[in-house]
C-alpha positions as CSV (number, residue, x, y, z in Angstrom):
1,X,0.0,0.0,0.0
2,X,1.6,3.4,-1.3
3,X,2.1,5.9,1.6
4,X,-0.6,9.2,1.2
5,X,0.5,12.4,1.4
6,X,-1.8,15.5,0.8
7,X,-0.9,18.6,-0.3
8,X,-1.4,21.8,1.5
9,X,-4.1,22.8,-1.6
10,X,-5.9,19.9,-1.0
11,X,-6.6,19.8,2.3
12,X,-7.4,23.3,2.5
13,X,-10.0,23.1,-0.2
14,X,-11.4,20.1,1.3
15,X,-11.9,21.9,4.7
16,X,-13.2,25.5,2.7
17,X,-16.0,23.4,0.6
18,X,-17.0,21.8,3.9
19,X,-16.9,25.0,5.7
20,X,-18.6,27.1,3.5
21,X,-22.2,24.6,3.3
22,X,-22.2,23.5,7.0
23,X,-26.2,22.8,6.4
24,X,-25.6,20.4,3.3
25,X,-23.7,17.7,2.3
26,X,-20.9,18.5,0.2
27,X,-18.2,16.3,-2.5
28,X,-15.3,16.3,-4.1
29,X,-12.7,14.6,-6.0
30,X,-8.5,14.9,-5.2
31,X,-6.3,15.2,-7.7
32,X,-2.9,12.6,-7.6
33,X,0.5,13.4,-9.4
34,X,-0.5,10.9,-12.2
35,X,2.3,8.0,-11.7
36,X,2.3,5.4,-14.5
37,X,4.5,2.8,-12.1
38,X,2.3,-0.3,-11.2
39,X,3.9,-0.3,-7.4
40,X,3.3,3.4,-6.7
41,X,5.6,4.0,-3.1
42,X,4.0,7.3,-2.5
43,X,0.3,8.5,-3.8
44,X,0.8,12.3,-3.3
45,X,-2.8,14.2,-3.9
46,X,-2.0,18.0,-5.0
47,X,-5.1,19.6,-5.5
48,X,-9.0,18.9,-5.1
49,X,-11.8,19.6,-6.8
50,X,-15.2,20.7,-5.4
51,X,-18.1,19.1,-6.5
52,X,-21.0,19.2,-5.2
53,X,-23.3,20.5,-2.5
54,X,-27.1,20.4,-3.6
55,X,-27.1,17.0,-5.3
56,X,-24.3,14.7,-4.7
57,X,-25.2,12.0,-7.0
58,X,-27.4,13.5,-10.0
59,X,-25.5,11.5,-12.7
60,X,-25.6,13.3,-15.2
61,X,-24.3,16.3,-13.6
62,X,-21.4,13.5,-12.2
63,X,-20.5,12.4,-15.6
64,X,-20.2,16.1,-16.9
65,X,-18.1,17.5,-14.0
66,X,-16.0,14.3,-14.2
67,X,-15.3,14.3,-18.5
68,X,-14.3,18.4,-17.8
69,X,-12.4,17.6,-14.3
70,X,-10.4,14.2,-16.2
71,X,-9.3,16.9,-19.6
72,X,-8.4,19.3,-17.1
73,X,-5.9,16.0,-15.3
74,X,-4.2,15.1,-18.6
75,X,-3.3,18.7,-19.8
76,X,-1.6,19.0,-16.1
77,X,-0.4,15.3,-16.0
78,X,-2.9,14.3,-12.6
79,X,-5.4,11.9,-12.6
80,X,-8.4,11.4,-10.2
81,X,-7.7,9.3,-7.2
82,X,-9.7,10.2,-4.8
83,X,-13.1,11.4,-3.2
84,X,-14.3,13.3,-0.4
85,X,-17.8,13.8,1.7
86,X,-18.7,15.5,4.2
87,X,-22.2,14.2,5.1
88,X,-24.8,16.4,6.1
89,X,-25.5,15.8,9.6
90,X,-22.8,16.8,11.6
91,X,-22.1,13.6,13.6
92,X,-22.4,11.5,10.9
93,X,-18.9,10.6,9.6
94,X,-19.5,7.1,8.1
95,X,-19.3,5.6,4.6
96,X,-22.6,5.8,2.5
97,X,-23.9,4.7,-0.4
98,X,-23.3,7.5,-2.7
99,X,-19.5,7.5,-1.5
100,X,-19.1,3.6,-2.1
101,X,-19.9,4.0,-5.5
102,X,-18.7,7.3,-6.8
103,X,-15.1,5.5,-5.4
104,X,-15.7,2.6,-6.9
105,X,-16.3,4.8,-10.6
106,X,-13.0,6.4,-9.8
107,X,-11.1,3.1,-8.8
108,X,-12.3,1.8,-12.3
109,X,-9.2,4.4,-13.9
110,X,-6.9,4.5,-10.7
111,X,-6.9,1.0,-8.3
112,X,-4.9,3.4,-5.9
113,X,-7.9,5.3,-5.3
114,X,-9.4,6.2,-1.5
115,X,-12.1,7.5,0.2
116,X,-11.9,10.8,2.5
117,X,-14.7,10.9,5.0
118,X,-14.8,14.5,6.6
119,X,-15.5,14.3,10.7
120,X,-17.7,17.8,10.5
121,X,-17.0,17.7,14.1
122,X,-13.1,18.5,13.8
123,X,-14.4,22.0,11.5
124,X,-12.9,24.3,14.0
125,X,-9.6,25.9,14.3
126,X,-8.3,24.4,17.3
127,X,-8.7,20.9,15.7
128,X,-5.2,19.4,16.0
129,X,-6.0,16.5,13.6
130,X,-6.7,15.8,10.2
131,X,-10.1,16.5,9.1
132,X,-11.6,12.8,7.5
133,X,-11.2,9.3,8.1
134,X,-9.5,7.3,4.9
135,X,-11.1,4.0,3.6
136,X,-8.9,2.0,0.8
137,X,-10.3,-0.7,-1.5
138,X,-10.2,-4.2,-0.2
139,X,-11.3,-6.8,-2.1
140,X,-15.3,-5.7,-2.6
141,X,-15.3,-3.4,-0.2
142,X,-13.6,-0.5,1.6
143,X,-11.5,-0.5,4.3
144,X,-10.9,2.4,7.1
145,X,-7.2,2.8,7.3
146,X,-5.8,3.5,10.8
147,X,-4.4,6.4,11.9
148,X,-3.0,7.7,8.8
149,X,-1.2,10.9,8.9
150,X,-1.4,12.5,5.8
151,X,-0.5,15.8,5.9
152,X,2.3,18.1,7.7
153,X,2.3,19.9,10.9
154,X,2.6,22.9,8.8
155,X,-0.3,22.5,6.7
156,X,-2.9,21.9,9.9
157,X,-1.5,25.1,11.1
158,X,-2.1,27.1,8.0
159,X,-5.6,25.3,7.8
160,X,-6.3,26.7,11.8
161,X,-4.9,29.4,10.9
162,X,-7.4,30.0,7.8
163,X,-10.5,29.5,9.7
164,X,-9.3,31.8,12.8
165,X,-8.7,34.6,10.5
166,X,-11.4,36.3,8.1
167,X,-9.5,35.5,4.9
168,X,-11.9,32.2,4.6
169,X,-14.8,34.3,4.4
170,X,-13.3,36.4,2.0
171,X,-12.7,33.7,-0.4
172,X,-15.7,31.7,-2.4
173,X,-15.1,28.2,-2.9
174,X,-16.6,27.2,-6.2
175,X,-18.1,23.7,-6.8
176,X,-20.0,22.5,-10.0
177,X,-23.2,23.5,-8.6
178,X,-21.9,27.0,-8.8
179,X,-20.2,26.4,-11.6
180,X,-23.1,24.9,-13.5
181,X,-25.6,27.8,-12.8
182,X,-22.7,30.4,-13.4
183,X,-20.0,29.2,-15.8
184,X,-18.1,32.5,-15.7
185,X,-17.5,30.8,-12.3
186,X,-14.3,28.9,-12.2
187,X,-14.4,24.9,-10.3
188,X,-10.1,25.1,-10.6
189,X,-10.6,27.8,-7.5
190,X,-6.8,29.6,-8.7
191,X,-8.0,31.8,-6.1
192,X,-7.8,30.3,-3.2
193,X,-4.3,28.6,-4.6
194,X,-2.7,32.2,-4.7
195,X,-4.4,32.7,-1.3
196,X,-2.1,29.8,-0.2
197,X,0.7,30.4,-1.4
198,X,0.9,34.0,0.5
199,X,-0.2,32.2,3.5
200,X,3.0,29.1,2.8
């Protein structure tokens, strides 16, 4: 099994999608450094890609964000590998239906794939772990890995330090809902990259 590591952009997104909708359920997918080696030693997710937070699994709206989201991964050399959820009651932080089989579409073009189930109760600055719980494929199913550490020191402080400050309100995440009633607006979210990179 190929060590995770996620990137400062990633994580951050994940946590400003969730942030922004605390009423709804929200999804996404993360974006790998696309490796073409069979025994992959480290699966390193760079950026993320908000999808939803009306409708998580209208599929036609799916297959549209995915075809756009997958030409967008070959022109930057990335491939879709994994998926988030934060589900829409706040204690609720287990595996559902519509995650089990929106991974299992993305494990069809990456085996590596996983599953990134966001706690909504660690939403708050002073949280001093990461934000989701991490399933990998196993046989049929999917399996929680345990106490996975994904991310640096530096990147939970920068995502504390995002949510403490006002800079978080000042920034709009864009998802394909957005994007799909206003396609002036952008799902890459280049804002919120720059936005990090001043913060890094």
């Amino acid at each position: 099994m190929a060590e995770i590591v996620v990137s400062i952009q990633a994580y951050c997104k994940i946590l400003l999608h969730a942030v922004k909708h605390p009423h709804c359920a929200v999804n996404g997918v993360l974006l790998a450094e696309d490796s073409k080696s069979k025994d992959r030693k480290v699966l390193k997710f760079v950026d993320c890609v908000p999808l939803f937070h009306l409708t998580l699994s209208l599929a036609p709206m799916l297959e549209a964000a995915l075809l756009q989201i997958d030409a967008y991964c070959k022109s930057r050399g990335y491939v879709i590998a994994g998926y988030y959820q934060a589900n829409e009651n706040i204690r609720d932080k287990e595996l559902n239906n519509v995650a089990r089989t929106i991974g299992r579409r993305i494990q069809e073009s990456c085996p590596d794939s996983h599953i990134f189930m966001v706690d909504n109760e660690r939403l708050y600055p002073e949280s001093v772990s990461e934000l989701y719980r991490i399933y990998s494929p196993k046989e049929n199913s999917w399996k929680q890995e345990e106490n996975k550490v994904t991310v640096t020191e530096e990147t939970l402080r920068t995502a504390a330090m995002l949510l403490s400050s006002q800079s978080f309100r000042e920034v709009d995440v864009v998802d394909f809902d957005n994007h799909f009633n206003d396609i002036t607006q952008d799902w890459r979210n280049l804002q919120i990259n720059q936005m990090l990179e001043k913060c890094t």
